[in-house]
DOGU-523840 format. One line per 10 residues: number of its first residue (from 1); for each residue x, y, z of N, C-alpha, C. Coordinates in steps of 0.02 Angstrom, whole numbers, plus 50000, padded with zeros to 5 digits. Atoms other than C-alpha are relative to their C-alpha. Example, Ala and Ser with C-alpha at 12.3 -4.5 7.8 and 13.67 -1.06 7.14 Angstrom:
# DOGU-523840
1> 50045 49941 50000 50615 49775 50390 50045 50060 50000; 49958 49941 49997 50684 49947 50357 49961 50055 50037
END
This chain:
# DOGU-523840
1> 49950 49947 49990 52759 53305 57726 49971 50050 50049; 50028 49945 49949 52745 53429 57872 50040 50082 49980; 49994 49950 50011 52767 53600 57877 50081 50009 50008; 49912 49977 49981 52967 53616 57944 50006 49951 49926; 49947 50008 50037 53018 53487 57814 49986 50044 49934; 50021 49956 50052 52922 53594 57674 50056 50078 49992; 49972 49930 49991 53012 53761 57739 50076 49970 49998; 49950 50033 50008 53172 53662 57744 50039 49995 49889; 50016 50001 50092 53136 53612 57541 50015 50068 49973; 50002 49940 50069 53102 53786 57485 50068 50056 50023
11> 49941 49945 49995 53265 53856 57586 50047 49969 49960; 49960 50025 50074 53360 53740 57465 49986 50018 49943; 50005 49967 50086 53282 53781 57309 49997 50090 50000; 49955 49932 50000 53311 53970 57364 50077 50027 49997; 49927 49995 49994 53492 53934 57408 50000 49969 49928; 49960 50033 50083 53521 53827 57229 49980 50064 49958; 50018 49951 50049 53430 53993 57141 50093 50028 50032; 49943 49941 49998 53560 54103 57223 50069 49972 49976; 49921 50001 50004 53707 54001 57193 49991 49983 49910; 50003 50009 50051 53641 53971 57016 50028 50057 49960
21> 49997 49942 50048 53612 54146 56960 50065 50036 50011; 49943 49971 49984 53786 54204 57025 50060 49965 49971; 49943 50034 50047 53890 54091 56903 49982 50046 49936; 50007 49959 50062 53904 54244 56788 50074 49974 49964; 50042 49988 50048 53942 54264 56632 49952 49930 49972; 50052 50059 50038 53883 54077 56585 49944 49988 50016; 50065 50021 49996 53731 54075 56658 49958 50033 49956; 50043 49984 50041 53577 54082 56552 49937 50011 50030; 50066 50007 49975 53417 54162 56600 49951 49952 49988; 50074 50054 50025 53306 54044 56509 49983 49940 50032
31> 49988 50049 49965 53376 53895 56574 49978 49992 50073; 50017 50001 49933 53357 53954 56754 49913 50020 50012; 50073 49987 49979 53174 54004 56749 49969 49948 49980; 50043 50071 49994 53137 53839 56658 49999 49966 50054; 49975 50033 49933 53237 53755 56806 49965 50015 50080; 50028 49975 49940 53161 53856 56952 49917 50010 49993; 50053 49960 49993 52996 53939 56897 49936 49955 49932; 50036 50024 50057 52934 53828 56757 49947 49956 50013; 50055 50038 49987 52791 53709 56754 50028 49946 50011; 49978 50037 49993 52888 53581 56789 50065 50025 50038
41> 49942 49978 49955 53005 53677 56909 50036 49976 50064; 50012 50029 49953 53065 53653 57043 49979 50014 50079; 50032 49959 49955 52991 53803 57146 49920 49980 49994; 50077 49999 50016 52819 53748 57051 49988 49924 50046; 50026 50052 49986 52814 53570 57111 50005 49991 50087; 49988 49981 49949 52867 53615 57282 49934 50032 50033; 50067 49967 50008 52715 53730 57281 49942 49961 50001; 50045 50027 49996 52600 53606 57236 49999 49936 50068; 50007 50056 49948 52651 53481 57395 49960 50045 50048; 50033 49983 49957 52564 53611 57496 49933 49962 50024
51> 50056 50037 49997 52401 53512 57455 50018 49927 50040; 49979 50051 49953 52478 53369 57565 50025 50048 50092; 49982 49969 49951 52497 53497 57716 49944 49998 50028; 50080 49970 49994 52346 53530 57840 49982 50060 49985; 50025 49911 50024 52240 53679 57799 50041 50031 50061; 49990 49944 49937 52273 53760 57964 50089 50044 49994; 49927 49996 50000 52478 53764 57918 50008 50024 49904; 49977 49965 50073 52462 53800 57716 49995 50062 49994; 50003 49942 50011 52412 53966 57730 50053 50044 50004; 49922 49952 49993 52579 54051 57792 50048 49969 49961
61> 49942 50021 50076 52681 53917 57674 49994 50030 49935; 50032 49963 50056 52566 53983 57535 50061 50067 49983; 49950 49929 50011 52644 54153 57565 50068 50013 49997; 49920 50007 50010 52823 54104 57588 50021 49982 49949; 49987 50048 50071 52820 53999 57425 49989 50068 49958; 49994 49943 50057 52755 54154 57339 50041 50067 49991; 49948 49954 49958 52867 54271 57412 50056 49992 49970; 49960 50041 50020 52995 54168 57371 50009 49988 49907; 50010 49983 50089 52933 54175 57166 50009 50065 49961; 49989 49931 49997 52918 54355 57177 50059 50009 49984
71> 49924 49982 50010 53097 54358 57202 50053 49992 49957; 49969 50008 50074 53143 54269 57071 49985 50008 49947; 50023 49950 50072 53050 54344 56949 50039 50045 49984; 49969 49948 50027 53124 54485 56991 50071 50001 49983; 49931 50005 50024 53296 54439 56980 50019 49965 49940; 49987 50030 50064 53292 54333 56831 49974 50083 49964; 50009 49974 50059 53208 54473 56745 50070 50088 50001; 49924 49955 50000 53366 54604 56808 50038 49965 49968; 49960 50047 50033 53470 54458 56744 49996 50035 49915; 50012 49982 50088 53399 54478 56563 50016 50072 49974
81> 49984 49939 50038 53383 54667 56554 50077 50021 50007; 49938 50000 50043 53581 54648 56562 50009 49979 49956; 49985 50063 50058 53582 54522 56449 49979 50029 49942; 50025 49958 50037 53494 54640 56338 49946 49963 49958; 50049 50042 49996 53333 54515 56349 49940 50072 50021; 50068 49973 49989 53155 54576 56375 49940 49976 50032; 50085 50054 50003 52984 54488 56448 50037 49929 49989; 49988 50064 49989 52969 54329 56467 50009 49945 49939; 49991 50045 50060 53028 54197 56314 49956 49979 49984; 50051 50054 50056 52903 54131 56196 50013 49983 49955
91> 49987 50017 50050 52899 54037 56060 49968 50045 49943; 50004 49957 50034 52872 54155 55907 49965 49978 49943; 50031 50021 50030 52757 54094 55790 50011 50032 49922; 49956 49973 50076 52885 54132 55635 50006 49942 49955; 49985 50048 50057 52887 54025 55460 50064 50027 49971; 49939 49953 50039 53087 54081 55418 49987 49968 49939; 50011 50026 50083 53040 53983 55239 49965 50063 49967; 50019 49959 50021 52939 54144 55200 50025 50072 49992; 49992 49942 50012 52952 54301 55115 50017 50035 50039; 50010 49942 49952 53023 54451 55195 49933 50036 50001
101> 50056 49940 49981 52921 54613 55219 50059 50035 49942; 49969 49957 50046 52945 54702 55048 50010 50081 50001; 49988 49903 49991 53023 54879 55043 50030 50008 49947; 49991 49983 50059 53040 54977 54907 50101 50006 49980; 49922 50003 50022 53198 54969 54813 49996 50079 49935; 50001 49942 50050 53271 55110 54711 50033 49984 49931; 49996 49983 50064 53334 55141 54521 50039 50034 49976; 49960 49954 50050 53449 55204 54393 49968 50052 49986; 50032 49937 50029 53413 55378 54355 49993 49978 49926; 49994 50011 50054 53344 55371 54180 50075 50037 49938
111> 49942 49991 50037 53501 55480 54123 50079 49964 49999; 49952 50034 50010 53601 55348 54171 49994 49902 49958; 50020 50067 50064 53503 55206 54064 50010 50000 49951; 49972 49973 50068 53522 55323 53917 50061 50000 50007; 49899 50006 50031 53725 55335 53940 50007 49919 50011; 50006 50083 49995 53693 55139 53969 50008 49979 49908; 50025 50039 50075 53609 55108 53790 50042 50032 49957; 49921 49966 50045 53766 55226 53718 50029 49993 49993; 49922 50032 49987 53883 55152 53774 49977 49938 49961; 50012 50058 50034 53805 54996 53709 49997 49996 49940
121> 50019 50028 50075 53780 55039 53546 50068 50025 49992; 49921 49965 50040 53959 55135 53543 50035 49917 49988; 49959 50039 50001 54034 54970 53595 49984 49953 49957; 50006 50042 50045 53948 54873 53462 50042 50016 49952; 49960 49948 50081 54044 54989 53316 50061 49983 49989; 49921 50002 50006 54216 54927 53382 50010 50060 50048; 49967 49931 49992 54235 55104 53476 50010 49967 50085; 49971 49995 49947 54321 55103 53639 49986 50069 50056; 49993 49939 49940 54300 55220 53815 50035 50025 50026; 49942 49963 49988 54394 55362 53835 49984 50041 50054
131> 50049 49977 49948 54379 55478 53983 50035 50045 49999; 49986 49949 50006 54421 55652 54014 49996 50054 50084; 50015 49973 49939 54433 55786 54163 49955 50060 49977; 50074 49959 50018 54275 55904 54194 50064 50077 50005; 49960 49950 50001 54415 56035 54235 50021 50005 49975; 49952 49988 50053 54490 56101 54094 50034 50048 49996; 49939 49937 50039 54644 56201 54014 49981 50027 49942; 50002 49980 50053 54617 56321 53890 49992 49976 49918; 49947 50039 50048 54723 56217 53764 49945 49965 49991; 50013 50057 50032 54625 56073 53763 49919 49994 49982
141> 50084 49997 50001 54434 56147 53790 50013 50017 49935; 49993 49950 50042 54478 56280 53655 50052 49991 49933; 49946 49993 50061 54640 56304 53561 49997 49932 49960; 50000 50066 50052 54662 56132 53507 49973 49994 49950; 50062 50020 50025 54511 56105 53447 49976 50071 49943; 49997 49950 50060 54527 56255 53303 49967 50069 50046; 50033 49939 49970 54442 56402 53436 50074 50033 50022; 49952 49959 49977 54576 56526 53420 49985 50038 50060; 50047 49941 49965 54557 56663 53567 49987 50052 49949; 50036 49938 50024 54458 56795 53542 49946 49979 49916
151> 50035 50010 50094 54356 56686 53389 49938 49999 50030; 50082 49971 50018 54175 56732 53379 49974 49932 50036; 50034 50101 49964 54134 56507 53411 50016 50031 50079; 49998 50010 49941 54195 56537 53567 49923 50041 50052; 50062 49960 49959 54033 56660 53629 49929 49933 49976; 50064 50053 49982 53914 56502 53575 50029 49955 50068; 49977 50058 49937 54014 56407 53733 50016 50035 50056; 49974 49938 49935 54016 56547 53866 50004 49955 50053; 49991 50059 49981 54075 56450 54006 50019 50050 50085; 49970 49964 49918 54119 56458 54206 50071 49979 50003
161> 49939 50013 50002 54284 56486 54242 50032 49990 50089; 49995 50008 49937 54365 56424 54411 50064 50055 50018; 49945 49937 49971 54499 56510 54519 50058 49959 50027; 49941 50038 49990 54636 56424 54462 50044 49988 49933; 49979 49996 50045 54769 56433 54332 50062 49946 49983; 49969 50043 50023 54855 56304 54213 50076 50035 49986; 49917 50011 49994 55060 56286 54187 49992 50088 49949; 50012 49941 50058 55032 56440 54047 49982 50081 50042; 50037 49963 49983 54935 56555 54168 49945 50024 49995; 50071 50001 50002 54779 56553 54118 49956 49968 50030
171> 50057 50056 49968 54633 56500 54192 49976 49954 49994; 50022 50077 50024 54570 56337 54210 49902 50010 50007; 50073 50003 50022 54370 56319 54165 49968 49931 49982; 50051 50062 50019 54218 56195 54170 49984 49980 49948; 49985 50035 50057 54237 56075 54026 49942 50046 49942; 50083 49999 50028 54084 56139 53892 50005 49968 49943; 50008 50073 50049 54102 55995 53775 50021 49942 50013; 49970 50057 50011 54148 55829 53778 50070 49977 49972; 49957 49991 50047 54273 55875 53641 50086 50017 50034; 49926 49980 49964 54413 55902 53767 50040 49912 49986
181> 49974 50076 50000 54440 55699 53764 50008 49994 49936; 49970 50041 50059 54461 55677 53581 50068 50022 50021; 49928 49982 50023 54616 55788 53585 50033 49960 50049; 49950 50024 49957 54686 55725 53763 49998 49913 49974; 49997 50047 50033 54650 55532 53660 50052 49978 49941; 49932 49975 50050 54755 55599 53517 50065 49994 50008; 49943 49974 49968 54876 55664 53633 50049 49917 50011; 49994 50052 49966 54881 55495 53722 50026 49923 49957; 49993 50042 50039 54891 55368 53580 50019 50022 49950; 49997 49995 50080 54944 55329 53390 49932 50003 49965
191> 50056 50049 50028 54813 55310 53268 50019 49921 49973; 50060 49945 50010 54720 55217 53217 49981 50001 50072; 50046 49997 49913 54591 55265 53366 49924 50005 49991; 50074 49996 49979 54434 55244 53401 49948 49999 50052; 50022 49984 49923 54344 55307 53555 49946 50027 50006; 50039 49948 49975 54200 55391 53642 49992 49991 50056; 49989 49982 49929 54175 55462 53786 49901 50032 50017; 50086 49967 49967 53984 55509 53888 50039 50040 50046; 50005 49963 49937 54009 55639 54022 49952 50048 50015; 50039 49953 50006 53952 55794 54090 50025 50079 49984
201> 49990 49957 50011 53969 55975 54037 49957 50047 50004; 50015 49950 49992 53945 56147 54064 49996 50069 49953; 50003 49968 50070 53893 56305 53980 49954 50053 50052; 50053 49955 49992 53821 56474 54037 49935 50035 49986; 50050 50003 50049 53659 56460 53978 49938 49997 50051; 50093 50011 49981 53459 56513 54045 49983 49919 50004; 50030 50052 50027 53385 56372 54103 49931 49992 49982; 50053 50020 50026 53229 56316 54021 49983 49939 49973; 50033 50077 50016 53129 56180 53938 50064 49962 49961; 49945 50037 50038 53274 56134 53831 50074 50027 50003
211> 49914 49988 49982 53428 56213 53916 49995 50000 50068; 49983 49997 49936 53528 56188 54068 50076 50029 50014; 49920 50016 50001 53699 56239 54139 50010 49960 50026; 49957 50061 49995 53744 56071 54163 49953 49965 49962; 50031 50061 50021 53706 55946 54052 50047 49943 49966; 49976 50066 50034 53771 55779 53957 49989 49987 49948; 49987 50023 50058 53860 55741 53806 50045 49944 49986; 49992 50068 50016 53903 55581 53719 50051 50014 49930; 49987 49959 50047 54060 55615 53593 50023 49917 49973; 49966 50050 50027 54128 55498 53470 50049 50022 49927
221> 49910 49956 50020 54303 55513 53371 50027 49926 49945; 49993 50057 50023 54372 55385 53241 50052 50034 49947; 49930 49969 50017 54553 55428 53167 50028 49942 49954; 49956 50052 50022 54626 55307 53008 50013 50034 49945; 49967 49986 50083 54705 55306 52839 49941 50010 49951; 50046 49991 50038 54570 55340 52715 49925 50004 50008; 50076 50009 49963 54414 55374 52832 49976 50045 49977; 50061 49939 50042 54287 55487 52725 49927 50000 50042; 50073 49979 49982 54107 55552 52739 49959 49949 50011; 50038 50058 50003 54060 55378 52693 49982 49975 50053
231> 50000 50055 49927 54107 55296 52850 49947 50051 50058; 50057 49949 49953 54024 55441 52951 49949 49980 49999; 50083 50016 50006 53858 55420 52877 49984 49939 50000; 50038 50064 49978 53850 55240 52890 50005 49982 50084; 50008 49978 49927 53897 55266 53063 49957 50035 50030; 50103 49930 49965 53765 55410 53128 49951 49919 49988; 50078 50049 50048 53645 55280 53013 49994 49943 50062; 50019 50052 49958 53680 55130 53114 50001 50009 50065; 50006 49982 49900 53700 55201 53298 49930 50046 49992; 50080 49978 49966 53507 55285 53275 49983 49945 49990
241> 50038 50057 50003 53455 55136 53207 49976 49961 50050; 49999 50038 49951 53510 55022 53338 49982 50047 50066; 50014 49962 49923 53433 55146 53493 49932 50015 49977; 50056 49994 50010 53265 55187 53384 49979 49952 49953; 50017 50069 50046 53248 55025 53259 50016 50018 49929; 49989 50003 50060 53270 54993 53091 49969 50051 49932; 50043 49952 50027 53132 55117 53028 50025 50064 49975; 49985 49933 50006 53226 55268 53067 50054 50044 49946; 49974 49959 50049 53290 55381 52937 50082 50064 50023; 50002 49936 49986 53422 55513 52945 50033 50022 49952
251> 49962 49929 50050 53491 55688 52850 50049 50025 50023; 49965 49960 50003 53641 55784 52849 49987 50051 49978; 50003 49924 50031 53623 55983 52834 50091 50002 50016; 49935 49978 49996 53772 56074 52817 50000 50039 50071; 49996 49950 49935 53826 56173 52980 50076 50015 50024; 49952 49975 49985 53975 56254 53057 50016 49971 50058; 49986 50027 49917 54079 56178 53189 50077 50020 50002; 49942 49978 50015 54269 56254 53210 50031 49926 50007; 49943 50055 49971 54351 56084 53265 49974 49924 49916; 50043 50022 50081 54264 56001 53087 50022 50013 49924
261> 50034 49982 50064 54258 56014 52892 50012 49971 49954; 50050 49982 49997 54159 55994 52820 49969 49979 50060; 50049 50032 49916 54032 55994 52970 49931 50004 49984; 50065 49995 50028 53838 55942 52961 49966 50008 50069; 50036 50015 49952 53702 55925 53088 49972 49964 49976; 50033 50038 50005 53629 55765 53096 49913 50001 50013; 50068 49983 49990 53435 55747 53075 49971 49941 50010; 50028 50077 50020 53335 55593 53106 49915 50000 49998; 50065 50017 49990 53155 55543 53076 49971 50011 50044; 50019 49989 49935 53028 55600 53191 49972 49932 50016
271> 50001 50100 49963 53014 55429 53317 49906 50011 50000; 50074 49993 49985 52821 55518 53335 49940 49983 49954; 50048 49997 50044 52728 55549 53216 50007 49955 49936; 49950 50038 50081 52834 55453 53057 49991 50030 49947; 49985 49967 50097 52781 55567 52915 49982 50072 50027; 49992 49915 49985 52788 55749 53004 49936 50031 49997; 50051 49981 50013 52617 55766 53048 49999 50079 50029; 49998 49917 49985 52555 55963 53071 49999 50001 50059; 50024 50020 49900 52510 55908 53261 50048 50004 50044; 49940 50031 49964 52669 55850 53302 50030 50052 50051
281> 49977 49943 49982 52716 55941 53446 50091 50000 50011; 49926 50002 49996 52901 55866 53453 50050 50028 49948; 49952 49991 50039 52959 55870 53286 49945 50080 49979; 50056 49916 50031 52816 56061 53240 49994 49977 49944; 50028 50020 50062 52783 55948 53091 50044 50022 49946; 49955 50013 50052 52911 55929 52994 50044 49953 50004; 49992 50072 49996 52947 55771 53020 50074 49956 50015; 49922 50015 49958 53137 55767 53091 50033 50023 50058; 49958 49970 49927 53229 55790 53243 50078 50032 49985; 49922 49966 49998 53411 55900 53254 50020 49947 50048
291> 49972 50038 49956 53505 55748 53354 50055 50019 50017; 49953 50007 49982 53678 55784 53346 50063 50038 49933; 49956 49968 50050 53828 55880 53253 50043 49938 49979; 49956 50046 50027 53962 55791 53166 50056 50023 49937; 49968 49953 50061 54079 55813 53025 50086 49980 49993; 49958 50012 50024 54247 55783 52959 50075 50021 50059; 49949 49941 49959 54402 55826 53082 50060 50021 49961; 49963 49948 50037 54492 55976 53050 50063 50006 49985; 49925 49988 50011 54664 55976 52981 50042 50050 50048; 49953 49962 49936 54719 56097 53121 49980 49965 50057
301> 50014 50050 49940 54636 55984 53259 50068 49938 49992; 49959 50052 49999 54747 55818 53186 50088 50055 50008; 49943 49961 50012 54907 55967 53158 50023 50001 50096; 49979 49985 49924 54894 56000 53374 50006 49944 50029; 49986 50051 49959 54894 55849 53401 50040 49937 49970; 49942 50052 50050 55042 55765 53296 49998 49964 49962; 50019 50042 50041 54954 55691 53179 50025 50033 49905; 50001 49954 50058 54992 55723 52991 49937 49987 49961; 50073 50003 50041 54827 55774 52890 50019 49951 49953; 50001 50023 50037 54908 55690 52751 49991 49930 49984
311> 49973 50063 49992 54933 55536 52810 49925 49955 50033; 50055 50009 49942 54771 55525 52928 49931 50043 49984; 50052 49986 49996 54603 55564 52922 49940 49967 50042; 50052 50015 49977 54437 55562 53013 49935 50037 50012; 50055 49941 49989 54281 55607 53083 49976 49982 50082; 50011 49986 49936 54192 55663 53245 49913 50032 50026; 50059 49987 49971 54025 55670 53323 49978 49990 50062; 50006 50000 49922 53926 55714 53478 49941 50025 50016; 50058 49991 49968 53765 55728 53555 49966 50027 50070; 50006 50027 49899 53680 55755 53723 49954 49988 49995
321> 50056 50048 49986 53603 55654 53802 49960 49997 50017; 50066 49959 49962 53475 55736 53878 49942 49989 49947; 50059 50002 50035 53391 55732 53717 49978 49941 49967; 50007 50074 50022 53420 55553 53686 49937 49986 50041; 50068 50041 49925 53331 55521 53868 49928 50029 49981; 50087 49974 50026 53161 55627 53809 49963 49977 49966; 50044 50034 50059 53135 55546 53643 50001 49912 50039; 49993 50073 49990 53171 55374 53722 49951 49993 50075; 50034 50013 49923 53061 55399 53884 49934 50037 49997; 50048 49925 50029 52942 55554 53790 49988 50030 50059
331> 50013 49919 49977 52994 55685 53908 50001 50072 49971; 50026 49922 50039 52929 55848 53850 50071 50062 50039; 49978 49917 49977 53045 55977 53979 50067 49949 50026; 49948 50045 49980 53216 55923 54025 49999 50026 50076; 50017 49978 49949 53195 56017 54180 49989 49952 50049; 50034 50051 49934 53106 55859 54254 50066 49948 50019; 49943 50042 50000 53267 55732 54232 50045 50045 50081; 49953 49964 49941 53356 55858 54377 49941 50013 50054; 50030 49969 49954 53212 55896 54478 49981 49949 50049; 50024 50041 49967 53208 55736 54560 49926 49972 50045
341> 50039 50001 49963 53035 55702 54584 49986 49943 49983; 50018 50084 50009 52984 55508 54612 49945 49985 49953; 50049 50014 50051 52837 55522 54522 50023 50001 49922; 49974 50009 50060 52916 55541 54367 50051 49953 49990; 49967 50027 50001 53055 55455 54392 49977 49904 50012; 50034 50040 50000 52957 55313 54444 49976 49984 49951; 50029 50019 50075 52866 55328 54271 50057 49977 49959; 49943 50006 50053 53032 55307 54180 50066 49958 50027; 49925 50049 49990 53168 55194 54257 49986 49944 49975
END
């Protein structure tokens, strides 16, 4: 091969680049740099006939041939950075059969594992989920529920009130019990009924180790023909049971509740210590926890809400849950459940 037909050669495989790379959109960079520039190209093998040229004549082909590579480097690699390509293709030395790259995954807040295991044990009992609005009417936070205005109960539930008034004219206010859903349940159905409801509620209250204004209560409501104290207490009995085991004990004191009566506060075994040691810093050694009120409902509660006492009876209890999540996770300050800090929360999901 002499030098003209060589220069001849590489003005063809310059002209086939150009008419290659100008069949947009189907052309593929990869393809064309295997085709032109590859080890088996057809700019490379072109290149190597130089060694069939005399010396005296390869030296200026040399430079035209590379000249000539140059150029298509650079235009294949304009090609790509439309193409939204990068550098030159390699094979990637990837096993897709393997594991990703692990990243942390996140978690149920623990106050929503505790309204988890509540719900679970409500729904073992037969009881059904009722639901309620956090915005309430007077009527249904209050009156209903035996809190005349102006009654004394009402200053244990000091409450925020919004800026906005129900069909009556009164203001409407942030739920502060749970106890709004038995009645609108009442309202809503015949007996019998049987329901509870988890949400959240409010209450103007310091916060500290064991108060917040906002926190979560868990209510439960059970409305039939001849439902006594009995059924209560084997109820409380078997919903601690089933959330702290078979071990656990609990008491009824007497206590005051307007929407109730008789009304107790439930007590249960301390989960800590088991016989109320002096140490104990949960239960101060006396060997029970205050869990939850409860108690008989009140013949003016079933009266507002069309029921006849005579005919109907039940009972009604309610907790929060805040203090379920402490004994069940042994947080000491409820404080930490809101303060979102991973380290703890991490200890407890």
């Amino acid at each position: 091969m002499n030098a003209t037909v060589w220069k001849e050669k590489l003005s063809a495989v310059r002209d086939s680049f150009s008419v290659s790379i100008a069949q947009k959109p189907a052309v593929n960079p990869e393809e064309l740099e295997l085709r032109f520039l590859g080890r088996k190209g057809e700019l490379a093998l072109l290149l190597r006939d130089l060694k069939d040229i005399p010396l005296e004549e390869r030296k200026p082909l040399g430079a035209l041939g590379n000249a000539a590579k140059t150029e298509m480097e650079a235009r294949l690699a304009g090609l790509k950075g439309a193409a939204g390509l990068s550098g030159p293709v390699v094979k990637a030395d990837l096993d897709l059969t393997l594991p990703g790259v692990p990243f942390p995954k996140g978690s149920l807040h623990p106050l929503t594992h505790t309204m988890n295991r509540l719900t679970e044990a409500f729904l073992k009992l037969g009881f059904t989920m009722a639901d309620g609005p956090l915005v309430e009417d007077d009527y249904h936070n209050f009156e209903a529920l035996n809190f005349p205005p102006y009654h004394p109960a009402r200053d244990m539930q000091d409450t925020f009130y919004v800026d906005l008034k129900d069909a009556a004219g009164k203001e409407l206010l942030l739920r502060t019990h749970t106890s709004n859903t038995q009645i609108r349940a009442m309202e809503n159905q015949d007996p019998p009924i049987r329901v509870f409801h988890p949400g959240r509620v409010f209450r103007n209250e310091a916060v500290d180790a064991s108060h917040s204004f906002t926190f979560h209560q868990i209510e439960g409501l059970y409305i039939d023909a001849g439902v006594s104290m009995a059924d209560l207490k084997w109820t409380v009995d078997t919903f601690m049971k089933d959330l702290f085991g078979t071990a656990v004990k609990t008491r009824f004191n007497p206590s005051y509740f307007p929407f109730v009566e008789p009304g107790a506060e439930v007590d249960m075994s301390c989960v800590f210590c088991k016989a109320g040691g002096d140490r104990c810093p949960v239960c101060k050694g006396t060997g029970w926890l205050e869990m939850m009120g409860a108690g008989m409902v009140h013949p003016n509660v079933l009266k507002a809400c069309k029921y006849d006492p005579a005919k109907w009876s039940g009972f009604a209890f309610g907790a929060g849950i805040e203090r379920f999540a402490m004994l069940l996770y042994g947080i000491s300050d409820m404080r930490m459940l809101y303060e979102n800090d991973l380290r703890v929360l991490k200890q407890v999901h």
